[in-house]
C-alpha positions as CSV (number, residue, x, y, z in Angstrom):
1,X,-30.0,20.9,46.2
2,X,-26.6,20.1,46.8
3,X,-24.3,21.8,49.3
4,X,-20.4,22.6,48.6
5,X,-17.8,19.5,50.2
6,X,-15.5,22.9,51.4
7,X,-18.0,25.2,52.9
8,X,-21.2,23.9,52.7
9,X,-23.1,26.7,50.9
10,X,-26.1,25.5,48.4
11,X,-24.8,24.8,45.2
12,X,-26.3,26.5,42.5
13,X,-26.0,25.2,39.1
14,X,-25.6,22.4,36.9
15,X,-26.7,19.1,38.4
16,X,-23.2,17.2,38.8
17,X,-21.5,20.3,40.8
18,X,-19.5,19.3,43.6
19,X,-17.6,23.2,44.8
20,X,-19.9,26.5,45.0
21,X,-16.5,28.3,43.6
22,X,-12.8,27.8,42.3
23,X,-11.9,28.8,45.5
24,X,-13.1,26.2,47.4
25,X,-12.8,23.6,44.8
26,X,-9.1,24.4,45.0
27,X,-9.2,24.4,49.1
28,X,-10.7,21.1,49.2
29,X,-8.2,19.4,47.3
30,X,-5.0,21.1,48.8
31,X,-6.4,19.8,52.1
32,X,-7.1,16.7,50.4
33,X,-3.9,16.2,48.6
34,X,-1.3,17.6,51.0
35,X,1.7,15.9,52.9
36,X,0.3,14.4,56.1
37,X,3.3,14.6,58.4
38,X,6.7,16.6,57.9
39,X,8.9,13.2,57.6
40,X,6.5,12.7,54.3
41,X,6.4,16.4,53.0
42,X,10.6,15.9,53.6
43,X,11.1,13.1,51.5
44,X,9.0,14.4,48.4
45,X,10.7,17.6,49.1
46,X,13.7,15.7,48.7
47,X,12.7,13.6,45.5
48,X,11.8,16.1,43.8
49,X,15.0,18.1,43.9
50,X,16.9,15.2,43.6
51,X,14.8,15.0,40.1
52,X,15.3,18.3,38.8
53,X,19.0,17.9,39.2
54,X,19.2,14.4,36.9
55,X,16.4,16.1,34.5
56,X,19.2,19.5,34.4
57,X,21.8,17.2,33.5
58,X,20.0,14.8,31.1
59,X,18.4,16.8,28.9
60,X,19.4,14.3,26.0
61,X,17.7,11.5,27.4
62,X,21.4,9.8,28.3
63,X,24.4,11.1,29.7
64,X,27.6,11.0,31.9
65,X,28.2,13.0,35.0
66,X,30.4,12.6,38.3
67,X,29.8,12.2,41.7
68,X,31.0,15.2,42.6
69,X,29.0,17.1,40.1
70,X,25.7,15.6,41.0
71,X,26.3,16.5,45.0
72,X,27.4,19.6,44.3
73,X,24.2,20.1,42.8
74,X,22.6,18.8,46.6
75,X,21.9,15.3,45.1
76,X,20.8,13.3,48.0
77,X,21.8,9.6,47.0
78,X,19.5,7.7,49.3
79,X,16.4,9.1,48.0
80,X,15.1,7.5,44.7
81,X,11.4,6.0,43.7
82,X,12.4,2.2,42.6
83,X,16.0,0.2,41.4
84,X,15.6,-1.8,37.9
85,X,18.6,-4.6,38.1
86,X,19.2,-6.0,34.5
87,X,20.3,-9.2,33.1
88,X,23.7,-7.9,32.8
89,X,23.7,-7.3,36.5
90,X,23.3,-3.6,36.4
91,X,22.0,-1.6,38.8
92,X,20.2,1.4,37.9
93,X,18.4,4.0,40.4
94,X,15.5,6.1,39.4
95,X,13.6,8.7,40.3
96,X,10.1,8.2,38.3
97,X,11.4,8.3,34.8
98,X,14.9,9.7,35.5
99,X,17.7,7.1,36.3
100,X,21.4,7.0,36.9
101,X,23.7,4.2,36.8
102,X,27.1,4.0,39.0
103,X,29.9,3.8,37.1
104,X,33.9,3.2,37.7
105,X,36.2,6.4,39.2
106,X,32.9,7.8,40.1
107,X,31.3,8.6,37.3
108,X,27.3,8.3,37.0
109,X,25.6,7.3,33.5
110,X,22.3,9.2,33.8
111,X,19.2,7.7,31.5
112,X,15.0,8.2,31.3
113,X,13.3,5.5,30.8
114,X,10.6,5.8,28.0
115,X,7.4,5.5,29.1
C-alpha cells in the first residue's frame, strides 16, 4: 500500500493514487507551486496586473492607447516577460502573449501575438 505525499495516511484505492483526498491533493501542490520568496511573489503580482490592463485594452487583438492611459490603469513599465525586436527595428514588449509597442507623442500600439 501506498501512503498519501501530504499526510501520509494509507491510500486506499486504485493502484496509481498519489493524495488520500482533494484536500490534500490540493495542499500538496499549493505548497508545491507557490512563490518562494516575496521579491518573486512581487513581480508575478506585478505581471500579472500589468497583463490584465493590456488584455482590458486590447480586446481586438490590436490597438492604440497612451501613456497616460495605460499608468493610470497602474501599468508598471519595467515589468514584461520577453522583448521581440523586428527587422524594421521595432521594439515590441510583451507580457506572455500580450504586447505593446512605443509609439511617437506617447502613444502605445498594443498587439497579441498568435500562438
Amino acid at each position: 500500500m501506498k501512503n498519501c505525499l501530504e499526510c501520509g495516511v494509507k491510500i486506499v484505492g486504485r493502484e496509481d493514487k498519489k493524495f488520500c483526498s482533494d484536500g490534500c491533493r490540493n495542499a500538496y501542490n499549493n505548497k508545491i507551486n507557490k512563490d518562494s520568496t516575496n521579491f518573486m511573489r512581487n513581480v508575478n503580482n506585478k505581471l500579472r496586473k500589468n497583463y490584465r490592463i493590456l488584455s482590458g485594452l486590447n480586446t481586438d487583438g490590436k490597438s492604440k492607447t497612451t501613456r497616460a492611459k495605460l499608468l493610470s490603469k497602474g501599468f508598471d513599465f519595467t515589468f514584461f516577460t520577453n522583448i521581440l525586436n523586428t527587422k524594421t527595428g521595432n521594439t515590441y514588449y510583451f507580457l506572455y502573449d500580450q504586447g505593446y509597442l512605443l509609439l511617437d507623442n506617447d502613444y502605445i500600439m498594443l498587439v497579441k501575438k498568435d500562438i
